[in-house]
Z-matrix of the N, CA and C atoms (Angstrom, degrees):
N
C 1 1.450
C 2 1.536 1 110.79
N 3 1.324 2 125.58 1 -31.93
C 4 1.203 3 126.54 2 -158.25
C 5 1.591 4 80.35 3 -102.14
N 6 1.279 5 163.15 4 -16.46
C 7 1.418 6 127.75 5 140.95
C 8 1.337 7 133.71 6 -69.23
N 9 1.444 8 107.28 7 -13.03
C 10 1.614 9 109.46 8 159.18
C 11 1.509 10 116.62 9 -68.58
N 12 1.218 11 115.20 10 -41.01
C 13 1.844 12 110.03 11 153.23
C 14 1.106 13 125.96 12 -45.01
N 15 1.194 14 129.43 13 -39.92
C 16 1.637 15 141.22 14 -168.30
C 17 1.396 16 83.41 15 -75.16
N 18 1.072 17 126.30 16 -84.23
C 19 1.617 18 137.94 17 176.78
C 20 1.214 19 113.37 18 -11.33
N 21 1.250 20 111.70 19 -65.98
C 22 1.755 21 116.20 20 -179.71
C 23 1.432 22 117.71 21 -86.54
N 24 1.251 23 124.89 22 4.83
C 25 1.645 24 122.25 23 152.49
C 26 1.662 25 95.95 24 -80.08
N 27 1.091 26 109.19 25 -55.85
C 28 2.218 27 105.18 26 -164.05
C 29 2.016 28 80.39 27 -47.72
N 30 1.411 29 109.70 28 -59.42
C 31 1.708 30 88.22 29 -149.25
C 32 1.541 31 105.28 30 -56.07
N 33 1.289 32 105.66 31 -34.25
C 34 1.938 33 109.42 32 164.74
C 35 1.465 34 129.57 33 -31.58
N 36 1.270 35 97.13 34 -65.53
C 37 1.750 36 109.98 35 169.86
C 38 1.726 37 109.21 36 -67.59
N 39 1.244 38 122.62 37 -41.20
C 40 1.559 39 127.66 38 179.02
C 41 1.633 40 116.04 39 -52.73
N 42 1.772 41 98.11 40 -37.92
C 43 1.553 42 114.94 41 -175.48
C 44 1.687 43 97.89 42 -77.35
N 45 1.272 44 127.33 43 -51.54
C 46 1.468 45 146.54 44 -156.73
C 47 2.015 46 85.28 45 -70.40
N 48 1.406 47 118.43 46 -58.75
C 49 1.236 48 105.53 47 -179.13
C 50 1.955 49 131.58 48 -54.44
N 51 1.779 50 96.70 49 -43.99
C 52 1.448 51 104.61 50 175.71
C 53 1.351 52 109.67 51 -54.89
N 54 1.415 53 129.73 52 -48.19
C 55 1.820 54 136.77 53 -168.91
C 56 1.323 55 97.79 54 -37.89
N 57 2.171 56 105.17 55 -64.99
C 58 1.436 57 107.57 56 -167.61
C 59 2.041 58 127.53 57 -60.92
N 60 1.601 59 87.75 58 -32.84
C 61 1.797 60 91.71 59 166.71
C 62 1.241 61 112.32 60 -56.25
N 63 1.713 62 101.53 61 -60.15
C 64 1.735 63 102.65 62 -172.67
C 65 1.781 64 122.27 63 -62.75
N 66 1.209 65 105.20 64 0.22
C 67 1.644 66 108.77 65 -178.77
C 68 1.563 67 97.61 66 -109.28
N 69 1.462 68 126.54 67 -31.74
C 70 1.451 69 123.27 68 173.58
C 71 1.594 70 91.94 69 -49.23
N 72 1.695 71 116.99 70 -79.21
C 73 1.050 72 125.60 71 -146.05
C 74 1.747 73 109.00 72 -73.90
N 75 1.146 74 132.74 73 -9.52
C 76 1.407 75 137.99 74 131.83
C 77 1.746 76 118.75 75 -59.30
N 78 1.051 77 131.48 76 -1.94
C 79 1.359 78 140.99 77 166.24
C 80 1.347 79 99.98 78 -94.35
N 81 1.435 80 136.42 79 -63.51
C 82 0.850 81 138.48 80 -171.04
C 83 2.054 82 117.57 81 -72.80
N 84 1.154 83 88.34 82 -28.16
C 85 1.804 84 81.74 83 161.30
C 86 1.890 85 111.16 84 -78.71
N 87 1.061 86 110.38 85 -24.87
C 88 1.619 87 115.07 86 -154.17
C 89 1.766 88 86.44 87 -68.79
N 90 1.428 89 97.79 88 -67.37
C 91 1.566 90 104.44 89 171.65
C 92 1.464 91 124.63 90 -46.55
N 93 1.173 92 126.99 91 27.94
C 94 1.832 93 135.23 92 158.93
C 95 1.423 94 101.43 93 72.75
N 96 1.660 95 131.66 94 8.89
C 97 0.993 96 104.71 95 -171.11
C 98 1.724 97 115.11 96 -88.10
N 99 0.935 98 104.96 97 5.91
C 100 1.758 99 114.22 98 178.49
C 101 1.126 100 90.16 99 -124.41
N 102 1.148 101 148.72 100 35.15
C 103 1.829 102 126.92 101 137.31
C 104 1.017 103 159.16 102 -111.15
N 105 1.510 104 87.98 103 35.14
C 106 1.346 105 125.84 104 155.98
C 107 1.576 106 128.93 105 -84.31
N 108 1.576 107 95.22 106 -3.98
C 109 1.638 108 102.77 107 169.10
C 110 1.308 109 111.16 108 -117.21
N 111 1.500 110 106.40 109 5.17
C 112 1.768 111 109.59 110 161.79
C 113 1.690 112 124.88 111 -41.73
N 114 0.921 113 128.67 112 118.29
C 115 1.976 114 131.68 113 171.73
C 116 1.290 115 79.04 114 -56.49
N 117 1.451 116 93.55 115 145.14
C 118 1.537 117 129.33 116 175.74
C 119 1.771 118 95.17 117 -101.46
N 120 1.426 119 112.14 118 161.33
C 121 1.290 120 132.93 119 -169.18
C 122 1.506 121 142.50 120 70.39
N 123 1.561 122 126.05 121 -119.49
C 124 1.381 123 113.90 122 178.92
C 125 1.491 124 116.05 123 -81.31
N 126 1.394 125 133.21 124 -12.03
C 127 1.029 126 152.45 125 -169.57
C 128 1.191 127 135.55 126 -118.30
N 129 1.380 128 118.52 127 9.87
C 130 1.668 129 122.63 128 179.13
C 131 1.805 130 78.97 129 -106.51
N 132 0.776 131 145.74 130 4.17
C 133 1.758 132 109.48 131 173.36
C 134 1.723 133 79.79 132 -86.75
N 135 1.434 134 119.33 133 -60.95
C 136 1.561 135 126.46 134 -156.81
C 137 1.678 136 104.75 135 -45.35
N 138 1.307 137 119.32 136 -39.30
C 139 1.526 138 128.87 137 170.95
C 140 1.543 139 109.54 138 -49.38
N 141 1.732 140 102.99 139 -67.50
C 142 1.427 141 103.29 140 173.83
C 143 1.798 142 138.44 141 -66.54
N 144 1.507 143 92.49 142 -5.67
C 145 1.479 144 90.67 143 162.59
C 146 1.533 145 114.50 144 -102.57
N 147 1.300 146 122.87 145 -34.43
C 148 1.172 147 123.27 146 145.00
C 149 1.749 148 123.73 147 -5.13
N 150 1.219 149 92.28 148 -85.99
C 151 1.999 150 104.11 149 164.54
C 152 1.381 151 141.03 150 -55.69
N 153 1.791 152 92.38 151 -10.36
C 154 2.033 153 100.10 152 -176.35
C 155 1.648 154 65.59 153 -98.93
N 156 1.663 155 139.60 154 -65.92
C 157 1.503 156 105.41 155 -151.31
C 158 1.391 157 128.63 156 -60.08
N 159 1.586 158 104.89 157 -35.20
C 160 1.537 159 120.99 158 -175.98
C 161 2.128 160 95.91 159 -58.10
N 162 0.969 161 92.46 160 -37.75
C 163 1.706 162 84.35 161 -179.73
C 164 1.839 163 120.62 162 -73.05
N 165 1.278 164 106.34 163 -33.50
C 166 1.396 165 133.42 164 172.65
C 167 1.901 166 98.66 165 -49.42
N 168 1.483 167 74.76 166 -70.47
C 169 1.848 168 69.56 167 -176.30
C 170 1.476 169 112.07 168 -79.07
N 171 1.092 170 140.32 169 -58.66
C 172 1.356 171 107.26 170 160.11
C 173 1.928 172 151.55 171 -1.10
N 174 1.398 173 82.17 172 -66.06
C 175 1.412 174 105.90 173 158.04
C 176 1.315 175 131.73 174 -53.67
N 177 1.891 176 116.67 175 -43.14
C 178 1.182 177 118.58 176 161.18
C 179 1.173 178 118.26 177 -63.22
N 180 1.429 179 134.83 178 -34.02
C 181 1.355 180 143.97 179 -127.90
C 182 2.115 181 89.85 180 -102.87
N 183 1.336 182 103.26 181 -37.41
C 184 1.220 183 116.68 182 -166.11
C 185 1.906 184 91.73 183 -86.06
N 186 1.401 185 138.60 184 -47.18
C 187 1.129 186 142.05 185 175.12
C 188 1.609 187 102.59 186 -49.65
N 189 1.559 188 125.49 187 -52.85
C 190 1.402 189 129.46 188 -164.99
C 191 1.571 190 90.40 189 -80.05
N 192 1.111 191 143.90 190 -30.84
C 193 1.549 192 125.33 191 -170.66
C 194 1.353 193 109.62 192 -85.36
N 195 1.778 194 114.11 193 -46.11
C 196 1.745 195 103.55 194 152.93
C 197 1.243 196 145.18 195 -10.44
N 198 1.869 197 99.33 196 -69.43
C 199 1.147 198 131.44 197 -156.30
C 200 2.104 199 87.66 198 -69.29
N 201 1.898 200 112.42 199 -48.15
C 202 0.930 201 119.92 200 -165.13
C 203 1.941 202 109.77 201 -57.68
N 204 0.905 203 90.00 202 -59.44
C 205 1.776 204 131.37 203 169.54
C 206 2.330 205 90.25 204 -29.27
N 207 1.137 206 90.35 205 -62.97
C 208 1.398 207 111.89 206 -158.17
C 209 1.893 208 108.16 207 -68.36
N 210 1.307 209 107.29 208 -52.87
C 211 1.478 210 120.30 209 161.58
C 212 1.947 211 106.27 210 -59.53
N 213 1.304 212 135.23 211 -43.61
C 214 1.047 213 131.80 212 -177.75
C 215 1.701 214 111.20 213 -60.48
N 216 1.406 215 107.16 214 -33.31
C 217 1.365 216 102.88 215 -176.98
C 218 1.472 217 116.52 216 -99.32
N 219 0.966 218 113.13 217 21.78
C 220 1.145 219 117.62 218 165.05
C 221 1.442 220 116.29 219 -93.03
N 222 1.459 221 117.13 220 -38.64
C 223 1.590 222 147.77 221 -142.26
C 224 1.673 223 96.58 222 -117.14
N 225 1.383 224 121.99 223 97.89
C 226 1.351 225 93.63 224 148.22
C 227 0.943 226 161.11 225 -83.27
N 228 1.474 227 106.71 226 -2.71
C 229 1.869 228 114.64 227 162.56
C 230 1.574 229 111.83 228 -64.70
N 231 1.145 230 131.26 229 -36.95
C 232 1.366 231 124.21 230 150.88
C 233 1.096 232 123.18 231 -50.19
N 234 0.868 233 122.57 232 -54.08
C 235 1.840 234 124.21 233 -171.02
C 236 1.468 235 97.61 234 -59.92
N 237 1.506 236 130.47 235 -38.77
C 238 1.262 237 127.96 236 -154.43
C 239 1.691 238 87.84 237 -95.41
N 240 1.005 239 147.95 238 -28.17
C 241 1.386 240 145.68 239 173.78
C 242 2.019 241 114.20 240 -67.51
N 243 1.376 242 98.81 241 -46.00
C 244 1.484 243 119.14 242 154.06
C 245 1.855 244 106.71 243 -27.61
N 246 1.747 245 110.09 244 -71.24
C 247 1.161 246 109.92 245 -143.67
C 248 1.472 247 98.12 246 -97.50
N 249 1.323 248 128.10 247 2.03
C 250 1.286 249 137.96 248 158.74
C 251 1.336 250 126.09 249 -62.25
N 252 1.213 251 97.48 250 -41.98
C 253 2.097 252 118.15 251 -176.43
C 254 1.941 253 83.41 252 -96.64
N 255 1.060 254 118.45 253 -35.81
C 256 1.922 255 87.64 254 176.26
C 257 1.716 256 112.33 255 -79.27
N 258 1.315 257 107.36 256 -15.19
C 259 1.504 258 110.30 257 174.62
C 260 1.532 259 112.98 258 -98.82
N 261 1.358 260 119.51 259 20.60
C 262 1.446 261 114.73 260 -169.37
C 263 1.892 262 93.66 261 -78.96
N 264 1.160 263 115.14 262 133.05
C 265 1.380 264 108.00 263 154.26
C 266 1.383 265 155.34 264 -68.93
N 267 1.134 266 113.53 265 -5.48
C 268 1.120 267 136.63 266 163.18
C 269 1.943 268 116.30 267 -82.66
N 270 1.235 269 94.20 268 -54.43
C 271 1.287 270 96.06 269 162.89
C 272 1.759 271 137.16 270 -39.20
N 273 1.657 272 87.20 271 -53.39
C 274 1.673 273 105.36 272 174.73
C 275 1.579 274 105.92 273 -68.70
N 276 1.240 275 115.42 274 -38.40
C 277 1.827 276 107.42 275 172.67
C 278 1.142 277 108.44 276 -73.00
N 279 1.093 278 121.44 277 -8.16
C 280 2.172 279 99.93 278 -174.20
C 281 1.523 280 74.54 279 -99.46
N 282 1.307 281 159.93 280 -41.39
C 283 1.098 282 146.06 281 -142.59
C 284 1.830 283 113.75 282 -101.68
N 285 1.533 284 99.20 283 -7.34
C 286 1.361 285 109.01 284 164.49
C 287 1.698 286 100.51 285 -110.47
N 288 1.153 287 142.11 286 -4.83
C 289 1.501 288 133.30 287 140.28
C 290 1.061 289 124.99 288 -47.70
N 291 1.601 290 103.74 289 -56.11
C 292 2.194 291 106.66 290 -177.07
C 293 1.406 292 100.60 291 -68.78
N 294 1.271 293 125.98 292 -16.48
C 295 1.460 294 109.18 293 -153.93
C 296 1.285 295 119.88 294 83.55
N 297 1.255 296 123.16 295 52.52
C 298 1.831 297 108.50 296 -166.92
C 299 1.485 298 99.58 297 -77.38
N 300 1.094 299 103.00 298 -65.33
C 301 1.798 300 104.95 299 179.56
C 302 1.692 301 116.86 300 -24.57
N 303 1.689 302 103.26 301 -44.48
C 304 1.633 303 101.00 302 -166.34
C 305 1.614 304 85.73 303 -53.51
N 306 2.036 305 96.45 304 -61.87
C 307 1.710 306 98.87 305 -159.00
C 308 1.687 307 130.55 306 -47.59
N 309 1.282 308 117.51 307 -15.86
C 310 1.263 309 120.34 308 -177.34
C 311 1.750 310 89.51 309 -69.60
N 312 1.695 311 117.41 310 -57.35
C 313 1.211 312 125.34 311 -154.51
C 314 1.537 313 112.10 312 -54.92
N 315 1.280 314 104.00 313 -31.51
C 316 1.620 315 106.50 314 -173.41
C 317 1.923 316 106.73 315 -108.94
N 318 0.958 317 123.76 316 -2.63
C 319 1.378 318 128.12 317 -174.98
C 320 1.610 319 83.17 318 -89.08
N 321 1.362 320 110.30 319 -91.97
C 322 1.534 321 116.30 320 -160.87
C 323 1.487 322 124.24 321 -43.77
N 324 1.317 323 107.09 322 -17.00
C 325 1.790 324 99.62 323 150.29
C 326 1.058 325 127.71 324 -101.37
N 327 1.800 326 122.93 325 -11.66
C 328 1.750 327 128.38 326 -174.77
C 329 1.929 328 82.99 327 -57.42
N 330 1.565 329 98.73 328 -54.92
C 331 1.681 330 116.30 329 -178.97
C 332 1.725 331 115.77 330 -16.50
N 333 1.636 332 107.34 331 -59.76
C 334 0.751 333 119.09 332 -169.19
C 335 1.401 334 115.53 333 -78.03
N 336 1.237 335 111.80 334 -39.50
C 337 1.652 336 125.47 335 -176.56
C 338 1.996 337 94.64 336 -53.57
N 339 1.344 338 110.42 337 -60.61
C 340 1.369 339 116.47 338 179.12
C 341 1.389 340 120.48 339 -23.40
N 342 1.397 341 119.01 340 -67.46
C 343 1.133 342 161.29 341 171.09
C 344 1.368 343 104.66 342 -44.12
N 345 1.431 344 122.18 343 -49.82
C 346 1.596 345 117.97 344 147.91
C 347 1.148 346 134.80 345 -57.06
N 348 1.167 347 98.30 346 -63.33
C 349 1.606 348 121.71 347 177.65
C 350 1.632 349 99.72 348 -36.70
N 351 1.496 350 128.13 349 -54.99
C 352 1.487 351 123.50 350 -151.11
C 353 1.719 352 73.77 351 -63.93
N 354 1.284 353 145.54 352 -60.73
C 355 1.547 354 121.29 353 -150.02
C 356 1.501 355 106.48 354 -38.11
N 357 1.502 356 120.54 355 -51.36
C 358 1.383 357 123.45 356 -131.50
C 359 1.843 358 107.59 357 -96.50
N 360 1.623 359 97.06 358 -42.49
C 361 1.654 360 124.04 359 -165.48
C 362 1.491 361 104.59 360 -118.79
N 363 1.096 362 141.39 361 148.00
C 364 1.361 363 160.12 362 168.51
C 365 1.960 364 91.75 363 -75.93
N 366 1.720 365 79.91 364 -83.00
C 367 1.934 366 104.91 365 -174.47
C 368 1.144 367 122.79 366 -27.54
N 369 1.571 368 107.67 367 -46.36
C 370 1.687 369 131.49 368 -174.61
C 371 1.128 370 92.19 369 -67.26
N 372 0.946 371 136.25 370 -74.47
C 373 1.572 372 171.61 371 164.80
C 374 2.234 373 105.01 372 12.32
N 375 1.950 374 76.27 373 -73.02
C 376 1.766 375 77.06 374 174.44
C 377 0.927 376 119.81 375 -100.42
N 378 1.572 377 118.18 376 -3.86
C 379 1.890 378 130.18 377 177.94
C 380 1.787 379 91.25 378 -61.11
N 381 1.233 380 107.05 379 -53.35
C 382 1.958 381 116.66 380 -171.25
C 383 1.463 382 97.48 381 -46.39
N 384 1.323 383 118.09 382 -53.09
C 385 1.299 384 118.90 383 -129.80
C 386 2.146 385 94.12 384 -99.67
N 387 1.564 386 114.68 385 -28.35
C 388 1.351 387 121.67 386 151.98
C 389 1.800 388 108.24 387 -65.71
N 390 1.037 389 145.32 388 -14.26
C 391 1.193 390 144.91 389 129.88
C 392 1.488 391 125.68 390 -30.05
N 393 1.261 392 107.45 391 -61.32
C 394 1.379 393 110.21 392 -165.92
C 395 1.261 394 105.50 393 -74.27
N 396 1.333 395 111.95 394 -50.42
C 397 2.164 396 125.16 395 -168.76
C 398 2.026 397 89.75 396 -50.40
N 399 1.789 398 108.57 397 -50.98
C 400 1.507 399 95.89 398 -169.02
C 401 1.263 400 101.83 399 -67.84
N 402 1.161 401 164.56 400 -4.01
C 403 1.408 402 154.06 401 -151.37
C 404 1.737 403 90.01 402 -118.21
N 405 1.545 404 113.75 403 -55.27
C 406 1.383 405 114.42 404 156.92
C 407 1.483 406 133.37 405 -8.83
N 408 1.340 407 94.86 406 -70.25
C 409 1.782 408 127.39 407 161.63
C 410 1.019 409 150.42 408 -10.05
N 411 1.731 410 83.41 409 -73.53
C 412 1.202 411 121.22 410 168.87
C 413 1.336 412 132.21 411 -78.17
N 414 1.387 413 94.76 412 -22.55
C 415 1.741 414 104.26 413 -162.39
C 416 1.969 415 90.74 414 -97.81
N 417 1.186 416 104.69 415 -28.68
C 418 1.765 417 124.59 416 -171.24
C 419 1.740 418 101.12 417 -69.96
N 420 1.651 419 107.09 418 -12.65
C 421 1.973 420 117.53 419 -166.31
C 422 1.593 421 92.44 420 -95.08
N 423 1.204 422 95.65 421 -45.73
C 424 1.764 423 108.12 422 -156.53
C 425 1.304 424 99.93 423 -64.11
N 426 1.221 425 108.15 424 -53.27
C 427 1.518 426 120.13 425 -166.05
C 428 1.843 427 115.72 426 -73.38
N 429 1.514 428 116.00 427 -22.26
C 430 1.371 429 115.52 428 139.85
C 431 1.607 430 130.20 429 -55.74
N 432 1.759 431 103.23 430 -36.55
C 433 1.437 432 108.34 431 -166.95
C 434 1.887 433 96.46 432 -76.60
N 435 1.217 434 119.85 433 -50.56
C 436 1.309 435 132.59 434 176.54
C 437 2.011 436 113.07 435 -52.35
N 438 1.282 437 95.29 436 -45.03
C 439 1.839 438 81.17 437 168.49
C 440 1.379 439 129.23 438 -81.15
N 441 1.471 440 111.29 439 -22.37
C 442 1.669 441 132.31 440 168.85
C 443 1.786 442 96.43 441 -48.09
N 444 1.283 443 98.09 442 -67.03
C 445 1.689 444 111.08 443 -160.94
C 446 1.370 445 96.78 444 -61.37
N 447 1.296 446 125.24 445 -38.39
C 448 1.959 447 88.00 446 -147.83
C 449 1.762 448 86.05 447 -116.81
């Protein structure tokens, strides 16, 4: 138990660090200094709103797991309910069926590449981002078919 604490302070501080990059570097686009690598035409507004929402929710998503993260360690009947559902067994097999590990590994940077990409490429841009929704998909099918079954 007391390395599942250790564990969930690093992802604490890890979560607490990404917010502040991702709000620098959303400061730093807001302020024009990247828009000069904006696509020109029907699709750089759709790119650039694209990236304030994908960051929006992000941002929330990373604030609510903190906040969650943050109340748990305070509390140990939470924390101990926490490390029950990460040690459930069933859980860890449907989640080594879908592949969760691969999908975090290749989603959260296709994510990021996207998110670049819209500065530079249109093509790249939604080819990445029709990438991600199918991998989405797929992993969103399995993981129905995998909790049905077992």
């Amino acid at each position: 138990m007391e390395n599942y604490k250790k564990m969930m302070q690093q992802k604490f501080s890890s979560n607490a660090i990404m917010l502040c990059l991702g709000s620098a570097v959303f400061m730093i686009g807001q302020q024009g200094y990247l828009s000069k690598y904006k696509p020109d035409g029907d699709f750089g507004d759709f790119i650039s709103g694209f990236q304030i929402g994908l960051f929006v929710a992000l941002a929330m998503w990373l604030i609510a797991s903190t906040a969650y993260i943050g109340v748990a360690l305070k509390d140990d009947k939470k924390l101990k309910e926490m490390y029950i559902k990460y040690t459930d067994e069933r859980n860890m097999k449907i989640s080594e069926l879908i592949g969760f590990k691969l999908y975090k590994c290749v989603c959260f940077p296709l994510l990021i590449a996207t998110i670049v990409a819209g500065y530079f490429s249109v093509e790249v841009f939604f080819t990445l981002l029709a990438v991600i929704l199918f991998i989405y998909a797929v992993t969103l099918a399995r993981t129905l078919y995998f909790c049905k079954k077992m």
